[in-house]
C-alpha positions as CSV (number, residue, x, y, z in Angstrom):
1,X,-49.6,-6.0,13.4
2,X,-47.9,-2.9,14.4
3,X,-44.2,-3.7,14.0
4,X,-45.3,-5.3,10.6
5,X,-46.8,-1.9,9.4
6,X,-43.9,0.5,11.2
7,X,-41.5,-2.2,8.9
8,X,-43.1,-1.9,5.9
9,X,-43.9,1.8,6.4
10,X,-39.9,2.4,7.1
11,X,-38.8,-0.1,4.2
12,X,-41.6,1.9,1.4
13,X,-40.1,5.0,3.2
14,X,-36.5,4.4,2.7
15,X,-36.1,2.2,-0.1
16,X,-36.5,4.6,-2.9
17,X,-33.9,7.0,-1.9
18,X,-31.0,6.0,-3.6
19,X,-27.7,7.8,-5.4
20,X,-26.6,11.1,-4.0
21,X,-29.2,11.3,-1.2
22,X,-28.3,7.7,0.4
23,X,-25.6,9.6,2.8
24,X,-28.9,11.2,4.5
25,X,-30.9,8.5,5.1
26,X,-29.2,8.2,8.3
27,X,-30.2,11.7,9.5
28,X,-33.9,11.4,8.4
29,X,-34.1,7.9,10.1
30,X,-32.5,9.6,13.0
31,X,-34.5,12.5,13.2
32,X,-37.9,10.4,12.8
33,X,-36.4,7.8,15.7
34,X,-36.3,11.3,17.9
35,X,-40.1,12.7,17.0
36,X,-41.1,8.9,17.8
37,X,-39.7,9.5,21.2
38,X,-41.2,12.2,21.5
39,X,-45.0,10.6,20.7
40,X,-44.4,8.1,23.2
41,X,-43.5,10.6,25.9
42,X,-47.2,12.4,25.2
43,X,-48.9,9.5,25.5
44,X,-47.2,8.0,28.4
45,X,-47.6,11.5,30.2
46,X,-43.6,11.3,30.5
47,X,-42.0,15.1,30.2
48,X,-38.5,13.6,30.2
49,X,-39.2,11.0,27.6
50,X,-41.1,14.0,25.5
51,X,-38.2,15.9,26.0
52,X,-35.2,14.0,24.7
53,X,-37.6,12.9,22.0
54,X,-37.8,16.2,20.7
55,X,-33.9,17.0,21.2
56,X,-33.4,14.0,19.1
57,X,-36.0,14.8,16.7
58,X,-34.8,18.6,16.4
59,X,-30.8,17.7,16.1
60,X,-31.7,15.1,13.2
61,X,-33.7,17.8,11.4
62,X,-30.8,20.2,11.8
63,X,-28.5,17.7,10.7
64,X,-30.5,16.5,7.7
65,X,-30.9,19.8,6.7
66,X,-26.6,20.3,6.7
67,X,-26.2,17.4,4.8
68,X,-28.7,18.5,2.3
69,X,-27.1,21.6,1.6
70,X,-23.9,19.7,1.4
71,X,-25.3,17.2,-1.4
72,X,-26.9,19.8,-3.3
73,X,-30.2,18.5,-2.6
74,X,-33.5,19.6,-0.8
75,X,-35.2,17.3,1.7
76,X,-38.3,16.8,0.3
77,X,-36.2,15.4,-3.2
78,X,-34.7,13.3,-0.2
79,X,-38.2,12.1,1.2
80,X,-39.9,11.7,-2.3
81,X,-36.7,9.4,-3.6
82,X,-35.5,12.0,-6.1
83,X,-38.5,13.3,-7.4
84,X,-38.1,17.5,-8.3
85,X,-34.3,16.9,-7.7
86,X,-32.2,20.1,-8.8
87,X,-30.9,17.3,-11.1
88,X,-31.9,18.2,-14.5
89,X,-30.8,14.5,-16.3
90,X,-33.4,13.0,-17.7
91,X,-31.7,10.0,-20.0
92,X,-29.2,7.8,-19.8
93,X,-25.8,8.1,-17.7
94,X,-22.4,8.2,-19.5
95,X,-20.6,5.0,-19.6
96,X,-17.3,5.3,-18.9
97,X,-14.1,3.6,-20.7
98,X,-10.2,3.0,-19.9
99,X,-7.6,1.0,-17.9
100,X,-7.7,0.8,-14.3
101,X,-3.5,1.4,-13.5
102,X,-2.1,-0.1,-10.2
103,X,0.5,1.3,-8.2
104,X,2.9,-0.1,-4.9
105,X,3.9,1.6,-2.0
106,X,7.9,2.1,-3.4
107,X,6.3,4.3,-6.2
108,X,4.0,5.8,-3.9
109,X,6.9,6.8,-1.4
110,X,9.3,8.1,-4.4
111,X,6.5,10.4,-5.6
112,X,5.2,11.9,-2.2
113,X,9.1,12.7,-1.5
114,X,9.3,14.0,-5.2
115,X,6.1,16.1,-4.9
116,X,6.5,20.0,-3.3
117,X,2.4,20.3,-2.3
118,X,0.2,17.1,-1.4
119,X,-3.2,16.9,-0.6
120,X,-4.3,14.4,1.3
121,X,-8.9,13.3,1.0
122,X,-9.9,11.2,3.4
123,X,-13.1,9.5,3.3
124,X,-15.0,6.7,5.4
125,X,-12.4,4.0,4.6
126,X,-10.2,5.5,6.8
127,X,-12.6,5.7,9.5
128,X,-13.4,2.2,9.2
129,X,-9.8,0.8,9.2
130,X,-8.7,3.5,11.9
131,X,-6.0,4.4,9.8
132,X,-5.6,8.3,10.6
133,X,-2.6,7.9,13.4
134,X,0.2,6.2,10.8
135,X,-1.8,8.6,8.2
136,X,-0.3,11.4,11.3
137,X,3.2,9.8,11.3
138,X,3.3,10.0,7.6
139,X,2.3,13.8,7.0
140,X,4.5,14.4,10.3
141,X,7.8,12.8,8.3
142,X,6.1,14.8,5.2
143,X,6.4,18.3,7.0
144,X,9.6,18.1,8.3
145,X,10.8,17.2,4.9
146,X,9.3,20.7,3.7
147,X,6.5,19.3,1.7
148,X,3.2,21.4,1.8
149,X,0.9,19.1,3.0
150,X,-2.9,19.7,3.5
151,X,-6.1,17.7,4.2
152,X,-9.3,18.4,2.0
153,X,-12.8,17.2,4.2
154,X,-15.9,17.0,2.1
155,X,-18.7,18.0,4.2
156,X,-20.6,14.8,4.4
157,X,-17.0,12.4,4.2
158,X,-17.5,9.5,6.1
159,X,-21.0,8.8,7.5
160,X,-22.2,12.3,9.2
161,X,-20.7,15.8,8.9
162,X,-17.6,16.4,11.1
163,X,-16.7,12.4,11.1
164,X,-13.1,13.1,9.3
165,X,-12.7,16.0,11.1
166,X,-12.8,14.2,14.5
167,X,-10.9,11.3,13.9
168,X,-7.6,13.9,12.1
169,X,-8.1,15.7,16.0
170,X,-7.8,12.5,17.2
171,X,-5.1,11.8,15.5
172,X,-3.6,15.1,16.6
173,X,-3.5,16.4,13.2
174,X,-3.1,20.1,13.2
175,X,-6.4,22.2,12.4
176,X,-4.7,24.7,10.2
177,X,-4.1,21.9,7.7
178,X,-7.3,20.6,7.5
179,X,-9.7,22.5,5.1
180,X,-13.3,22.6,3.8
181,X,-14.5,21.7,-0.1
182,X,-15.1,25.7,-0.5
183,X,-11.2,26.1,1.0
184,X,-9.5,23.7,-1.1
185,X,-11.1,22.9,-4.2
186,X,-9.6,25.5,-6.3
187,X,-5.7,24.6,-5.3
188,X,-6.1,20.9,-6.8
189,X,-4.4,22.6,-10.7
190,X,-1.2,23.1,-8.5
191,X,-1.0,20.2,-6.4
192,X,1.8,17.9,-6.8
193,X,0.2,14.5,-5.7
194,X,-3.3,13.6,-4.4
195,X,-3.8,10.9,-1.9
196,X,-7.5,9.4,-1.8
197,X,-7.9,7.2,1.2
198,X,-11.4,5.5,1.2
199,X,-13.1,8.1,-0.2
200,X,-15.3,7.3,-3.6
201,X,-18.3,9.2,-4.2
202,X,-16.7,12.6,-2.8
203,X,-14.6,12.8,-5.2
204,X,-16.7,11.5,-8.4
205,X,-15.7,13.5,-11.4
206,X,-19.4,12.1,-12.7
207,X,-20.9,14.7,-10.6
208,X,-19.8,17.9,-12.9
209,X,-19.4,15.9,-15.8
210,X,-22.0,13.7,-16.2
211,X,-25.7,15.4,-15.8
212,X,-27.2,12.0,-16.4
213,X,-25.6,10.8,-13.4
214,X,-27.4,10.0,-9.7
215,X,-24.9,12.2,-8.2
216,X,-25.1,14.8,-10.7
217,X,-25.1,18.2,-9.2
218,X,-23.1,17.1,-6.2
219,X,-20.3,19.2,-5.1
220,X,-17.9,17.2,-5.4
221,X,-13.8,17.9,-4.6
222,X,-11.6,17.8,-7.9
223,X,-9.1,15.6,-7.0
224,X,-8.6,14.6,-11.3
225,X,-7.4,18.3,-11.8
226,X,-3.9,17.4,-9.7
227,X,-0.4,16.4,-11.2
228,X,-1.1,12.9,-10.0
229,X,-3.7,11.2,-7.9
230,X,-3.5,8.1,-5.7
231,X,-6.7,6.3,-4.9
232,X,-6.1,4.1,-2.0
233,X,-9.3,1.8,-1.3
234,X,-9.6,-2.1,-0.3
235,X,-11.2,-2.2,-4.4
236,X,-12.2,-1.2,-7.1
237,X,-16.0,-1.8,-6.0
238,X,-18.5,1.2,-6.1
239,X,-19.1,4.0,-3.2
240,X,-21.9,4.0,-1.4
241,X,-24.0,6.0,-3.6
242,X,-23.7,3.0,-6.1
243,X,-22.1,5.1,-8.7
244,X,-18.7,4.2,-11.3
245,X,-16.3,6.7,-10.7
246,X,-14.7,7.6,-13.8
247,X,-11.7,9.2,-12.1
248,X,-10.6,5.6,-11.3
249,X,-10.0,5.3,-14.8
250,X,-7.9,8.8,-15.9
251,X,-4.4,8.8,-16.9
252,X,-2.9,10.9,-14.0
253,X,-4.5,8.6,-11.3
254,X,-3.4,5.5,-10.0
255,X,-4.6,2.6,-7.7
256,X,-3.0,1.9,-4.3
257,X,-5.4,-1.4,-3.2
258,X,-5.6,-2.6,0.3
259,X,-6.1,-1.8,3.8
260,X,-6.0,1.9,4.4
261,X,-4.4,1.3,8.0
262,X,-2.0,-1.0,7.0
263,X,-1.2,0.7,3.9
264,X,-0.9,4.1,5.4
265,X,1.7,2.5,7.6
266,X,3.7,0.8,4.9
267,X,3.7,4.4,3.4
268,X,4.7,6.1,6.7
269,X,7.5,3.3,6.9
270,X,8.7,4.3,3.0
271,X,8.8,8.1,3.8
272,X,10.7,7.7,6.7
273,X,13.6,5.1,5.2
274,X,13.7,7.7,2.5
275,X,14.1,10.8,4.5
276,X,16.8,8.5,6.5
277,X,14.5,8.6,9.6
């Protein structure tokens, strides 16, 4: 009886929260795990238990509350599944039209040893594949060739804040060339070349142009506004948030399908044969 309610109480909870606000689900859900804890420990008479409850509980909250301010969104919208969301939208969203191009790792190689400034968005592709130490060789060979070469983190890329910004130190990526959305977003007009690794709904022109959209009102970074920009995802299938990204379909932005580790080593291959490496 109980675990049937707690499930249908947690399904009702969580099942209208859709578009923009899916990305915090996770915090909320973590955050409630934490105050449930904490419950237990009270009625068990178990300080420890009560405790780490409430540690969980408060570093969810403190987390929601980031990833809120990140996706332009309050917590109660979040809670309520959308309802008062600074989303003004009332109708219809924009339906989008054009060719999807396709590009190959040759072209892609030529253009990023063409290209004098690249900017380089990862997103939670990358994490998944584990694709950020040939993405390291790559900007490495990149650098020594004199190309400016920067990363641009969305605050809530991947699955959590900071996600992208652990795996690049992992990587041993150098801090001074990974930047915030506030840092970055306004150098995309005189970027060269883009590179989009698993990233979708952070970079979803539909966000500032669409106010229609589930995502509208979401800071978003401006990849479109580069020379040229290469998405490189396993397809051409939505982001999380469920949303068509109509910068799939622009004229200065290509397609790179597959693998983002084993592309990101074909392309770290194609640099180096180019520089003579």
């Amino acid at each position: 009886g109980a675990l049937t309610t707690s499930g249908a109480l947690g399904w009702h909870m969580t099942a209208s929260i859709g578009g923009a606000d899916m990305p915090v689900v996770i915090t909320v859900l973590n955050s409630y795990s934490g105050w449930a804890l904490c419950a237990e420990g009270f009625m068990l008479d178990m300080p420890i238990m009560t405790t780490v409850g409430a540690l969980i509980g408060c570093s969810g909250a403190a987390l929601t509350k980031i990833m809120c301010d990140a996706m332009n969104r309050d917590i109660l919208s979040v809670i309520l599944g959308g309802y008062g969301t600074k989303s003004s939208g009332k109708g219809e969203a924009m339906k989008f039209e054009g060719e999807v191009t396709q590009t190959n790792i040759d072209d892609t190689c030529k253009l990023l040893m063409e290209s004098e400034s690249v900017i380089i968005v990862p997103g939670y592709g990358l994490a998944v594949a584990k694709g950020q130490y040939p993405l390291k060789d790559m900007v490495d060979t990149l650098r020594a060739a004199g190309k400016k070469v920067r990363f641009g983190i969305h605050p809530v890329a991947g699955r959590m804040p900071g996600q992208l910004n652990v795996l690049l130190a992992e990587a041993g990526v150098p801090y001074d060339i990974v930047e915030e959305l506030e840092e970055i977003n306004d150098d995309f007009d005189e970027t060269d070349i883009v590179l989009v690794i698993g990233a979708n709904d952070t970079v979803n022109s539909a966000a500032e142009d669409d106010p229609n959209s589930e995502i509208a009102g979401m800071p978003v970074l401006r990849v479109w506004k580069a020379k040229q920009v290469i998405v490189m995802k396993r397809s051409l299938a939505a982001g999380y948030a469920g949303v068509e990204n109509p910068v799939f379909l622009k004229d200065n932005t290509d397609m790179l399908l597959g693998d983002a580790k084993d592309t990101c080593e074909k392309l770290a291959a194609g640099v180096k044969a180019l520089t003579g490496q």
